[in-house]
Wavefront OBJ file of the C-alpha trace (Angstrom):
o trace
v -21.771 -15.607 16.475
v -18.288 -16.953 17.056
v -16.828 -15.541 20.411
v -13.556 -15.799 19.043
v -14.829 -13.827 15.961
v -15.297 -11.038 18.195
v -12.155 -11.667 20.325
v -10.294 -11.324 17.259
v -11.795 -8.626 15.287
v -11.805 -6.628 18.457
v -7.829 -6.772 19.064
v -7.490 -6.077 15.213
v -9.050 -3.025 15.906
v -7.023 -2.430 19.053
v -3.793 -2.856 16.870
v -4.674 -0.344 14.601
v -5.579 2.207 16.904
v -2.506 1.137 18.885
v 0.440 0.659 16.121
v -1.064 2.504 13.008
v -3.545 5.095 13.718
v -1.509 6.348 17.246
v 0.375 9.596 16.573
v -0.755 9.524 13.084
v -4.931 10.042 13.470
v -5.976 11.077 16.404
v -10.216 10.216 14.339
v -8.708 7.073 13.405
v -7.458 6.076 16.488
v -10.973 6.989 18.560
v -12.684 5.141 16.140
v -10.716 2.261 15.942
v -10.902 1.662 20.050
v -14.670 2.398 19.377
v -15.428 -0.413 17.052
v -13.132 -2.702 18.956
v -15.662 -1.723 22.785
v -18.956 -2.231 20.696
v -20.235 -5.274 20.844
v -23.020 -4.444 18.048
v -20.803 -3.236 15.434
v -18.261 -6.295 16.217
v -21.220 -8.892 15.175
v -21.604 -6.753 12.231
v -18.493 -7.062 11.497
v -17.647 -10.718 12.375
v -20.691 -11.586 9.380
v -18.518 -10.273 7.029
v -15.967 -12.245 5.013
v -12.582 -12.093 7.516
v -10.403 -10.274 4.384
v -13.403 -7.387 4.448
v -13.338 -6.556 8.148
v -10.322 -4.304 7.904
v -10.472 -0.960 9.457
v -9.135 1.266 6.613
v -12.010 -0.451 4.886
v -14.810 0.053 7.439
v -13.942 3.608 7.732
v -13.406 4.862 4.428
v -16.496 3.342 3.591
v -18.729 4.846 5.849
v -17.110 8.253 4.785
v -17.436 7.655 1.217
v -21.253 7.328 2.300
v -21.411 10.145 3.769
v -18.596 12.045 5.089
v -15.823 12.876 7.607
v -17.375 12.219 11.093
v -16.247 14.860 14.198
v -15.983 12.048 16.293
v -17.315 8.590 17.587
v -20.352 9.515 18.000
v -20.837 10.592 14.619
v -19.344 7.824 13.545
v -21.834 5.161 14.766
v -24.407 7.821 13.808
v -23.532 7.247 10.279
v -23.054 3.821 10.312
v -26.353 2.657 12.057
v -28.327 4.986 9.160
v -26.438 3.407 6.387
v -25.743 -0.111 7.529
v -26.976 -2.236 4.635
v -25.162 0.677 2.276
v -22.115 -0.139 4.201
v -22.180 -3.694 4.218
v -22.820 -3.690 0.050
v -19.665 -1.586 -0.198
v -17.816 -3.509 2.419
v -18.381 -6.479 0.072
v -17.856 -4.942 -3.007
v -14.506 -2.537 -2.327
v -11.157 -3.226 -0.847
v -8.989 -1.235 0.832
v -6.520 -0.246 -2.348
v -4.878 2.480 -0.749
v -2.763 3.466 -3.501
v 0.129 5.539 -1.708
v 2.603 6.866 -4.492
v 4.811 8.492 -1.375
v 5.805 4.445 -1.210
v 7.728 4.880 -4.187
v 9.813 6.792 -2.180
v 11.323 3.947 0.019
v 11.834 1.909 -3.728
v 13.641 4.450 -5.572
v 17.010 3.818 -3.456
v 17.045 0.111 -4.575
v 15.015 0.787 -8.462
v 18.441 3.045 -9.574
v 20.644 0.671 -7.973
v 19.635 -2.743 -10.059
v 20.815 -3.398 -13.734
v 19.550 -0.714 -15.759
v 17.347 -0.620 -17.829
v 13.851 -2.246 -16.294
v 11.033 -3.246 -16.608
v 7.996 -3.551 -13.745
v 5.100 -5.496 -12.713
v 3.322 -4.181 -9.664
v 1.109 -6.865 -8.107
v -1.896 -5.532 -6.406
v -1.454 -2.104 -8.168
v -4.796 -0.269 -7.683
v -4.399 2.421 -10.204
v -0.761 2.153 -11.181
v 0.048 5.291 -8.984
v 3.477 3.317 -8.121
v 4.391 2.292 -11.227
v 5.591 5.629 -11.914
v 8.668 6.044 -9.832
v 10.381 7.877 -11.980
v 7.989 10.672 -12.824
v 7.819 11.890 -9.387
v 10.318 14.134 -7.451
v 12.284 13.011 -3.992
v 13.668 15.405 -1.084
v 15.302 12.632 0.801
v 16.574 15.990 3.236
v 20.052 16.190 1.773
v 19.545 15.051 -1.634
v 16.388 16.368 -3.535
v 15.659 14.312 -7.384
v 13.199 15.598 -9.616
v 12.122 14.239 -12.605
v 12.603 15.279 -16.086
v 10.186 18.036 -16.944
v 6.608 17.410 -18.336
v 3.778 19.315 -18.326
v 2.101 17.709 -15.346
v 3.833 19.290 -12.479
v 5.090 16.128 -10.517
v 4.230 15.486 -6.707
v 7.524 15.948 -4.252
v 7.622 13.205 -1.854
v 9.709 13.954 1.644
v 11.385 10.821 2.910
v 13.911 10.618 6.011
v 16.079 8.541 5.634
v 19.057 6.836 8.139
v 22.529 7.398 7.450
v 23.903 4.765 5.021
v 20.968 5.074 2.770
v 22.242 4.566 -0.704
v 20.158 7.556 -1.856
v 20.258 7.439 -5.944
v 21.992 9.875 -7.837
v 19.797 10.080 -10.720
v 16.505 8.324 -11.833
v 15.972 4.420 -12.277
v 15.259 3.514 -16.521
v 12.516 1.943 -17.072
v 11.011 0.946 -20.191
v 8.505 -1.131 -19.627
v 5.765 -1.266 -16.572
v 2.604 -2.709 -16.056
v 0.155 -3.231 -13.298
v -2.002 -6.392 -12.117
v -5.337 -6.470 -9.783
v -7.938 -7.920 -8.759
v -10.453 -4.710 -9.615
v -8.054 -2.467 -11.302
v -8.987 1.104 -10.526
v -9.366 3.708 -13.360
v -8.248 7.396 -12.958
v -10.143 8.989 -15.136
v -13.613 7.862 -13.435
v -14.516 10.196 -10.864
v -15.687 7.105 -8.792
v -12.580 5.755 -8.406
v -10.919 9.130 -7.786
v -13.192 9.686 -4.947
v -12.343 6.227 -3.590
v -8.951 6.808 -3.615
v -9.699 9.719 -1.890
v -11.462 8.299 0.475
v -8.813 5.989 1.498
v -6.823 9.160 2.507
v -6.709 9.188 6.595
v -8.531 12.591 7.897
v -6.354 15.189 8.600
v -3.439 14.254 6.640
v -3.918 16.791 3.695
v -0.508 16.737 2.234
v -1.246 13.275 1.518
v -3.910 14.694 -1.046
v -2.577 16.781 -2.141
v 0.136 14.462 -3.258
v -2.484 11.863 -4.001
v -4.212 14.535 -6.583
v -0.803 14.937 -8.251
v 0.286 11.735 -9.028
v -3.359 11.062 -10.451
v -2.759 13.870 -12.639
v 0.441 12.517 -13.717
v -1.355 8.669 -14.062
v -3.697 10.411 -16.249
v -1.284 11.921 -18.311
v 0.859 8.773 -18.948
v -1.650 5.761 -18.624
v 0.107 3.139 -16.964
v -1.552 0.065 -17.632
v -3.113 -2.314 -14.711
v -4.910 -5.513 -16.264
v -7.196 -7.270 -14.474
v -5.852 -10.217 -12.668
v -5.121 -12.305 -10.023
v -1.584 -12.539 -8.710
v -1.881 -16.645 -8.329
v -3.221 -17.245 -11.539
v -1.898 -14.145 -14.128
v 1.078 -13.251 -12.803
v 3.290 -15.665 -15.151
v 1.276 -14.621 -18.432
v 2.082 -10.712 -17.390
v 5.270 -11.499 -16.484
v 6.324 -12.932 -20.323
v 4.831 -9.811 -21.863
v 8.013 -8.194 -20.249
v 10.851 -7.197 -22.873
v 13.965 -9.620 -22.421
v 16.481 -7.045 -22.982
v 14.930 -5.087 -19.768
v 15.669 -6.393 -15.716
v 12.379 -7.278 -14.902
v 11.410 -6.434 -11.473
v 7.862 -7.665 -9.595
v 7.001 -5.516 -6.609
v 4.165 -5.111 -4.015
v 3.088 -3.295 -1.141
v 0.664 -3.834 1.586
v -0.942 -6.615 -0.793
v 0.014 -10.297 0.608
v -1.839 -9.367 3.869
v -4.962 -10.011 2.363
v -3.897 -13.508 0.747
v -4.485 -16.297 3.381
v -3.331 -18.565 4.421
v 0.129 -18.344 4.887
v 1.124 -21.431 2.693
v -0.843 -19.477 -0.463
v 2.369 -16.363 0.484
v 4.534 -19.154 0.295
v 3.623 -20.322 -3.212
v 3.331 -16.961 -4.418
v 7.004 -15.865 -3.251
v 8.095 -19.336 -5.241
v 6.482 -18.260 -8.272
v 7.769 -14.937 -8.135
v 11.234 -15.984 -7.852
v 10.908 -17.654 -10.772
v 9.481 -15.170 -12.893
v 12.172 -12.499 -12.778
v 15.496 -11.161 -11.493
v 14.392 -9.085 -9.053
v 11.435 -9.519 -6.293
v 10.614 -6.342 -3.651
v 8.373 -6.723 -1.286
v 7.300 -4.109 1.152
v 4.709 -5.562 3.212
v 3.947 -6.244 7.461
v 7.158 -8.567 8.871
v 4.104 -10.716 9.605
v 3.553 -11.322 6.176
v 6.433 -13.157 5.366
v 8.246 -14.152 9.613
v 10.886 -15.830 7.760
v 12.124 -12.822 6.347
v 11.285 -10.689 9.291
v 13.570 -13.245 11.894
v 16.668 -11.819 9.365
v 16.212 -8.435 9.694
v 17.954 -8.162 12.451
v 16.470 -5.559 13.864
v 13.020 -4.668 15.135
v 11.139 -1.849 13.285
v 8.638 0.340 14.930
v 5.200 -0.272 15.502
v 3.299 -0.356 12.654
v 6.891 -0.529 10.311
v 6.700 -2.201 7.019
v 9.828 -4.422 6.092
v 11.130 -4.093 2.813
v 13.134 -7.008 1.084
v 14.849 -8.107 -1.977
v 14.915 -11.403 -3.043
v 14.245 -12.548 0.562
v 16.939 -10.803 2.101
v 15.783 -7.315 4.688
v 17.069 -4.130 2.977
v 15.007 -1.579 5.520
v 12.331 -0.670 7.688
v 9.606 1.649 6.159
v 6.811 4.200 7.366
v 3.576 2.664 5.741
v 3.300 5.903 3.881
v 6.339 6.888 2.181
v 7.472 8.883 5.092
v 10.533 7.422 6.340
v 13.116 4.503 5.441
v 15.785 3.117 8.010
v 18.149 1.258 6.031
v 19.251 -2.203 7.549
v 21.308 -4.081 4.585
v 24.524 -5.181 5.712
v 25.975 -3.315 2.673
v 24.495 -0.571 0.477
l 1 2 3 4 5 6 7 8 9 10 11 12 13 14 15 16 17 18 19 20 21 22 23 24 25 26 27 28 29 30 31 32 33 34 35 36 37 38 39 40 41 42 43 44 45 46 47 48 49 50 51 52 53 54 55 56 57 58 59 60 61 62 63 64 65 66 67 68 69 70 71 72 73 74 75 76 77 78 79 80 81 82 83 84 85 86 87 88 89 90 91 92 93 94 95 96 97 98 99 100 101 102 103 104 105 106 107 108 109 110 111 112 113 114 115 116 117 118 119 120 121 122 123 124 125 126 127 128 129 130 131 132 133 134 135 136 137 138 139 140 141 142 143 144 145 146 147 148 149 150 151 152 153 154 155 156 157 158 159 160 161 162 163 164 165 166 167 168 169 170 171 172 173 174 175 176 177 178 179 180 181 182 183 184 185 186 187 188 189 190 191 192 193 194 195 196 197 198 199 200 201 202 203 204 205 206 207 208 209 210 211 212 213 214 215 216 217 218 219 220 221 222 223 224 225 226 227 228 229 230 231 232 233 234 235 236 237 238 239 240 241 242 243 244 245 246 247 248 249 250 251 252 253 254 255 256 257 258 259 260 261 262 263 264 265 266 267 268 269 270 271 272 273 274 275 276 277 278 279 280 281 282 283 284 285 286 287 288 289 290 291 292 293 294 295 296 297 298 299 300 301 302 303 304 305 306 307 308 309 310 311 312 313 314 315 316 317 318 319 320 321 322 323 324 325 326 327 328
């Protein structure tokens, strides 16, 4: 195998424990600096395709196997007993954390942009975030709630940085729809538990918010086509209704398309296809973008832009937004 393979795969692993899983999972973060020592589970790892050796995926995996491991120990455990198990699901899953506290960090900019709209999520998993406006906010001095349905709506805290424009009412939206790769249905139990599953240990008020905005997906059915976002985008995209701002968003999703010259391509088509373009993704996704920021977000920060220009820093999960735009 590839020494560079394992070079790499290790300091992936490293990263995570390092940037993402630090301060957030204390499991996570043991594991990750596990994997990353092991030599063994490095060259099984460095067979597998480079997009599938994530950790998220590795880990979620082996729990969806079996369950939660106490520690490291367990951990390898598990994974030694159900190795070809894991590498089948490795191969057949991906990550598709579907985190509807995200929406949280879009909702300043959604109510802000010529109403009313329409969206396209790329990379949409179950369409969690393609409901923005069915959820409720407590941005800490501002809380928004939705109108009232008969699904009782998650509340997603968000702290937010002084000059946020924090909306003053809910975005209008019309029209919404969802591509991906292997769209994820709601009302299969499978796909519930793999959501689940993506869920970091420990962090139960993330389920519990996950369980309520698949309560409120089931309810209202947003649709998510099967797709892929270099070759269906355009077609989705002309479905939209002309008298509605049509917005494309994405989050967490052009990590997994290499090279960079493919992002490239994709952020020209995109531009093309509609007024407005949010991405909310790793500055390393798109360093262009990231070199205009201005500022440096924390470790494991997601940078969230509009039309190529910075607009803020956000916590991976919906937790936090630091506003950076020159002007709200």
């Amino acid at each position: 195998m590839d020494q560079r393979d394992f070079a790499e795969t290790s300091a992936t692993y490293l990263h995570f424990a390092d940037h993402e899983a630090h301060g957030r999972s204390p499991l996570y973060e043991e594991l990750a600096r596990g994997v990353a020592g092991d030599r063994e589970i490095l060259g099984f790892l460095s067979a597998l395709p480079r997009e599938k050796r994530q950790p998220n995926l590795l880990f979620s995996v082996v729990r969806h196997l079996s369950c939660i491991p106490a520690d490291w120990a367990e951990f390898r455990r598990k994974l030694a007993e159900n190795l070809d198990a894991v590498r089948s699901l490795m191969l057949e899953r991906s990550t598709q954390t579907n985190e509807p506290a995200r929406c949280a960090t879009m909702l300043p900019i959604l109510a802000r942009l010529p109403q009313p709209l329409a969206l396209i999520e790329v990379g949409a998993s179950a369409g969690l975030c393609l409901l923005p406006d069915l959820y409720g906010y407590d941005y800490g001095s501002r809380l928004i709630r939705p109108e009232a349905t008969e699904v009782e709506p998650p509340i997603f805290s968000c702290a937010v940085t002084e000059g946020t424009p924090l909306p003053a009412a809910m975005p209008h939206i019309v029209w919404r729809a969802g591509l991906d790769l292997h769209p994820l249905d709601v009302s299969d139990p499978s796909h519930i538990a793999w959501l689940e599953a993506l869920v970091w240990p420990g962090q139960t008020h993330r389920l519990d918010n996950l369980r309520a905005a698949i309560k409120v997906a089931a309810a209202f059915k947003p649709r998510v086509i099967k797709g892929d976002l270099r070759d269906d985008l355009a077609q989705l995209a002309r479905e939209a209704p002309k008298e509605a701002t049509l917005v494309i968003f994405h989050t967490a999703v052009l990590y997994y398309v290499m090279p960079q010259a493919e992002r490239q391509t994709f952020a020209t088509q995109v531009k093309s296809l509609c007024g407005y373009w949010i991405a909310n993704e790793s500055p390393s996704v798109f360093p262009d973008i990231a070199k205009r920021a201005g500022t440096q977000g924390a470790p494991g920060r997601f940078l969230l832009s509009v039309n190529d220009t910075p607009v803020a820093w956000t916590d991976q999960h919906g937790a936090s937004l630091e506003w950076i735009a020159s002007t709200a």
